[in-house]
C-alpha positions in Angstrom: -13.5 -15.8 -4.8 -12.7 -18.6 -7.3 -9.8 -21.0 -6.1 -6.4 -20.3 -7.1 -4.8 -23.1 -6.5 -2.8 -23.1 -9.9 1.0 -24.3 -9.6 3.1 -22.0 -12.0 4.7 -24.5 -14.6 8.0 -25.9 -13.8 9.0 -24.6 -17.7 8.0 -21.0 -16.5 10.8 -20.7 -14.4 13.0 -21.4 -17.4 14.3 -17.8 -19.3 12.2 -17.6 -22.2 13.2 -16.6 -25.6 12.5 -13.5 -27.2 10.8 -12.6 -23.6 11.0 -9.3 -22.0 13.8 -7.0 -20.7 14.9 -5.0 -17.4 15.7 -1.7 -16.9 17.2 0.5 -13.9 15.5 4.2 -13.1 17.4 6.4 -10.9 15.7 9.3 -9.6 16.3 12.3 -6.8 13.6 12.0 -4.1 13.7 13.2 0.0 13.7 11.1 2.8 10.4 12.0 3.8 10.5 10.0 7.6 13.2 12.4 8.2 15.1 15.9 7.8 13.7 15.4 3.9 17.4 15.9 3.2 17.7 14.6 -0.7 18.3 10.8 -1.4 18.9 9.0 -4.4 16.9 6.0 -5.6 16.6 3.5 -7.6 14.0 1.0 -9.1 14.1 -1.7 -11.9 11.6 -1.9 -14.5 10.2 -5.0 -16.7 9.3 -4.1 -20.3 7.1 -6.9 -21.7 8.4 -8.7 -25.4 7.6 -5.7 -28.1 7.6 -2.8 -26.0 9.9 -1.2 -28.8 6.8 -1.8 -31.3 5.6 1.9 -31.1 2.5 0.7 -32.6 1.4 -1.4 -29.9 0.1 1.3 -27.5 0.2 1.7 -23.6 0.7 -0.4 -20.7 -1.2 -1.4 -17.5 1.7 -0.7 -14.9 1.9 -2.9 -11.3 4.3 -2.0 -8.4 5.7 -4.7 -6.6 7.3 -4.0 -3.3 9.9 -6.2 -1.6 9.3 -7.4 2.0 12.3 -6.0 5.2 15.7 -6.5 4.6 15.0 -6.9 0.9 15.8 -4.1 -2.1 15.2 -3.2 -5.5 16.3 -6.3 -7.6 14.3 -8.9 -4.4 11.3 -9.4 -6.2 12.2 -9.9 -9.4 15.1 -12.5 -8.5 13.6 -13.8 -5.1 15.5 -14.1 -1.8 18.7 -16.4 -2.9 18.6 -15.4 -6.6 17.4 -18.7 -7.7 14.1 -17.7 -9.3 13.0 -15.3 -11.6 9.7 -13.5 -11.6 10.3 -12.2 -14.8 10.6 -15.5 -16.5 7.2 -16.2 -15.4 5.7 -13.3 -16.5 7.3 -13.8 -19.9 5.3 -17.2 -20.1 2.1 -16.0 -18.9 2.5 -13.1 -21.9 3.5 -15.5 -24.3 0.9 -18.0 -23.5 -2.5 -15.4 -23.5 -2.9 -15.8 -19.7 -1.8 -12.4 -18.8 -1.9 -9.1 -21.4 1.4 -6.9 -21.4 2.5 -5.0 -18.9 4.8 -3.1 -17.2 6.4 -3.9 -13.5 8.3 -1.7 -11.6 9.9 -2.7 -8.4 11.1 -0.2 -6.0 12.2 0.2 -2.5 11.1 1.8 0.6 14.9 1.8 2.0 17.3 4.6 1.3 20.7 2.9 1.3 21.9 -0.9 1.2 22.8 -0.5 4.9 19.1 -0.3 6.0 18.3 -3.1 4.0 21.3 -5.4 5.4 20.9 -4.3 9.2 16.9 -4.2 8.6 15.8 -2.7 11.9 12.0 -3.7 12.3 11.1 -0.2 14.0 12.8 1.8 11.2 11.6 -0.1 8.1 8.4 0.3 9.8 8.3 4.1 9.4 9.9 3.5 6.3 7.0 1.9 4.8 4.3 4.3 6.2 5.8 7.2 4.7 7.0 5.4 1.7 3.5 6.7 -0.4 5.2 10.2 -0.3 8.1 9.1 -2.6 5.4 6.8 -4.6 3.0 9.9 -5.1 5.3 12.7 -5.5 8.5 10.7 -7.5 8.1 7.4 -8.5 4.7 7.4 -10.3 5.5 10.9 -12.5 8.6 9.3 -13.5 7.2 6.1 -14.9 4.4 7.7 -16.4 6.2 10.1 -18.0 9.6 7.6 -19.7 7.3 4.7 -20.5 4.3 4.1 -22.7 1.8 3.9 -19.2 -2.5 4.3 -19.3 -2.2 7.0 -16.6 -4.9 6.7 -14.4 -5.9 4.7 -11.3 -7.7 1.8 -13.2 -4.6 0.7 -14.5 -2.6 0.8 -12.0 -2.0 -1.5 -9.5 0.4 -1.9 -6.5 1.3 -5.4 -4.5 4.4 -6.4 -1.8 5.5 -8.9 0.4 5.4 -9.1 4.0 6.8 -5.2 4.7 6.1 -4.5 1.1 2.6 -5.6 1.9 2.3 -3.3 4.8 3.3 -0.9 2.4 1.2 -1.8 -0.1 -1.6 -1.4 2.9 -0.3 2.5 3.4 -0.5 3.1 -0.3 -4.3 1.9 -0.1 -4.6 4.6 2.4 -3.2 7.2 0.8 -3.2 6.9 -2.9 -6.4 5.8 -3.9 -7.0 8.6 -5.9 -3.8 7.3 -8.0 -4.3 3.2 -7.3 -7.3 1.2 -7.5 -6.1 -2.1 -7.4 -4.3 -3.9 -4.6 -2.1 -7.5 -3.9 -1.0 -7.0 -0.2 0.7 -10.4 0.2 1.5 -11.7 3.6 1.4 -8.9 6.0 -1.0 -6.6 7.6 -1.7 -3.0 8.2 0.0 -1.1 11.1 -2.1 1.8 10.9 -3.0 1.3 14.7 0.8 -0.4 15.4 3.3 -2.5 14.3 1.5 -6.4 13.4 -1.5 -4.5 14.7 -4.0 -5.9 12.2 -3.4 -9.2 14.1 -3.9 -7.3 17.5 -6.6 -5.3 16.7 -8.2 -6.7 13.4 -11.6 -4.8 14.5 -9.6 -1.4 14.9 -7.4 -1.8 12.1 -10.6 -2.2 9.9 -12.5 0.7 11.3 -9.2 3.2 11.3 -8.5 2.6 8.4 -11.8 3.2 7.0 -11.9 6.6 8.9 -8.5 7.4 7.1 -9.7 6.8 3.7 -13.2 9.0 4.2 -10.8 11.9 6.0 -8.3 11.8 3.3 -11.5 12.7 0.7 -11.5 8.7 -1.1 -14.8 7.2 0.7 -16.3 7.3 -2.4 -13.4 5.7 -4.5 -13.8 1.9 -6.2 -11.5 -0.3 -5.4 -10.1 -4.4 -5.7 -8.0 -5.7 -3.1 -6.5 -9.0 -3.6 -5.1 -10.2 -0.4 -3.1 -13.9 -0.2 -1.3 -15.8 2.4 0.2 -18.9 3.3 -1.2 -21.5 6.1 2.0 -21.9 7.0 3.3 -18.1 6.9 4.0 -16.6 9.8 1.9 -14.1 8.5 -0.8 -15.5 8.3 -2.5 -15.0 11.6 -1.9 -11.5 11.0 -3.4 -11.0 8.2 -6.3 -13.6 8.1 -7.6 -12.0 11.4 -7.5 -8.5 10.0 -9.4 -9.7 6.6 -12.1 -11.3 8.5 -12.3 -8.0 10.6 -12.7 -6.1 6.9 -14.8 -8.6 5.6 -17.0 -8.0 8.8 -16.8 -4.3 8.5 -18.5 -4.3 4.7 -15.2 -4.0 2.6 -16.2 -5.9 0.2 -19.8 -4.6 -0.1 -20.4 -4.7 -3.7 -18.4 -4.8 -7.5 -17.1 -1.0 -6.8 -15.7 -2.3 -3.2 -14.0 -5.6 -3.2 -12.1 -7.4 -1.4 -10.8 -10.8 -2.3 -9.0 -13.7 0.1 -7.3 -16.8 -0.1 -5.0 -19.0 1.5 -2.3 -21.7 0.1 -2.0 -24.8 1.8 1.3 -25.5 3.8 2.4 -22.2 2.0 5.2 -20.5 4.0 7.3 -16.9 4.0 9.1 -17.1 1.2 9.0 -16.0 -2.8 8.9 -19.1 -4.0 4.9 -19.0 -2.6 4.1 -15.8 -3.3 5.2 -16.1 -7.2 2.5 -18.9 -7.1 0.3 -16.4 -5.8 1.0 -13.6 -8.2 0.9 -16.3 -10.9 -2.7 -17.0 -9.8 -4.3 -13.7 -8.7 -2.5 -11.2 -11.6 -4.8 -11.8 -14.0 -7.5 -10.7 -12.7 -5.8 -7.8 -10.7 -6.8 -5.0 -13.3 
């Protein structure tokens, strides 16, 4: 894995002009950890600088999924609102490091009340079930109001602590629509919750036994995983990557799975925008 270990410009997190735009999707969906009783929900979308030139053709489209307690608008804005993902985006576009794209960020809650009280146990059930919105909503939605290359090679879907357990279930059970991954700072519960820090080894080898039951053994794949030294995280997910690495995950080009690690990097967006703004270009 080559070292990134590139600090995003301090101009980057300046608004850029002529840069690109947000727009809110609402959409009708079920809460699927539940009575499926209907549920509204909402996601924001980026549209990169000349979207509106029809001529241009279609976009690569990432998922970005906020971390407990968060919502919708987290990622793009960070935590306190101080930041801007978007900004950086803009740069990286307007500066040939990254080609267009679209981002959507959702969230796995169901009203603002979850988000504020964030119950650990709930979110947590929230996020394992949270593929059935992304699979059966979310992704006809955006493919079918924006200009998208539908198919799994150009899709990709990342998150933040929760939103990287998340992004963990949406391995498991989307590959078939996803082939590119950027869990960032959080492990996979598939055995329990912080389980791949517990049981690295059995995290690995369920997990591979979900994907070959659920019909995807023989799907490609790229999994960009980042962390923190400093994250509390980070024991978490380091042990569970070594257990993958280990278990042949990243066996060949089809099958990969890249690590790294920022020094004195802790739980927070300002660190994992560096890390975006390091691994996204070579995400697709």
């Amino acid at each position: 894995m080559k070292d990134y270990q590139c600090r995003v410009p301090e101009e980057y997190y300046e608004e850029m002009t002529g840069g690109g735009r947000l727009e809110e999707v609402t959409y009708d969906s079920v809460i699927y950890c539940g009575d499926k009783s209907p549920a509204k929900k909402r996601a924001l979308v980026y549209l990169p600088a000349g979207y509106d030139d029809m001529s241009v053709g279609s976009y690569k489209v990432l998922y970005l999924m906020h971390g407990g307690g968060g919502n919708e608008e987290e990622f793009i804005y960070g935590q306190d609102r101080s930041l801007s993902l978007m900004h950086i985006i803009d740069h990286m576009i307007a500066g040939g490091e990254l080609e267009p794209l679209i981002i959507v960020t959702p969230s796995f809650y169901y009203s603002a009340e979850q988000s504020t009280t964030h119950d650990i146990t709930e979110a947590g059930m929230l996020t394992k079930f949270y593929h059935n919105e992304f699979r059966n909503e979310l992704v006809p939605l955006i493919d079918s109001k924006y200009r998208t290359i539908p198919d799994r090679d150009h899709r990709a879907f990342g998150g933040f602590s929760m939103g990287s357990e998340t992004t963990w279930e949406t391995m498991l059970n989307c590959l078939d629509l996803v082939k590119n991954f950027m869990p960032l700072s959080g492990d996979c519960w598939i055995v329990e919750q912080k389980g791949g820090g517990t049981y690295p080894e059995k995290t690995s080898r369920m997990m591979k036994e979900y994907i070959a039951d659920k019909g995807f053994a023989g799907l490609s794949y790229n999994v960009f995983a980042f962390t923190g030294d400093q994250d509390i995280a980070f024991p978490a997910l380091d042990a569970q990557i070594k257990a993958m690495s280990a278990d042949g995950w990243n066996s060949d080009a089809d099958h990969s799975l890249r690590y790294g690690t920022w020094a004195e990097g802790t739980h927070c967006y300002q660190y994992i925008y560096e890390y975006i703004y390091n691994i996204l270009p070579d995400v697709f």
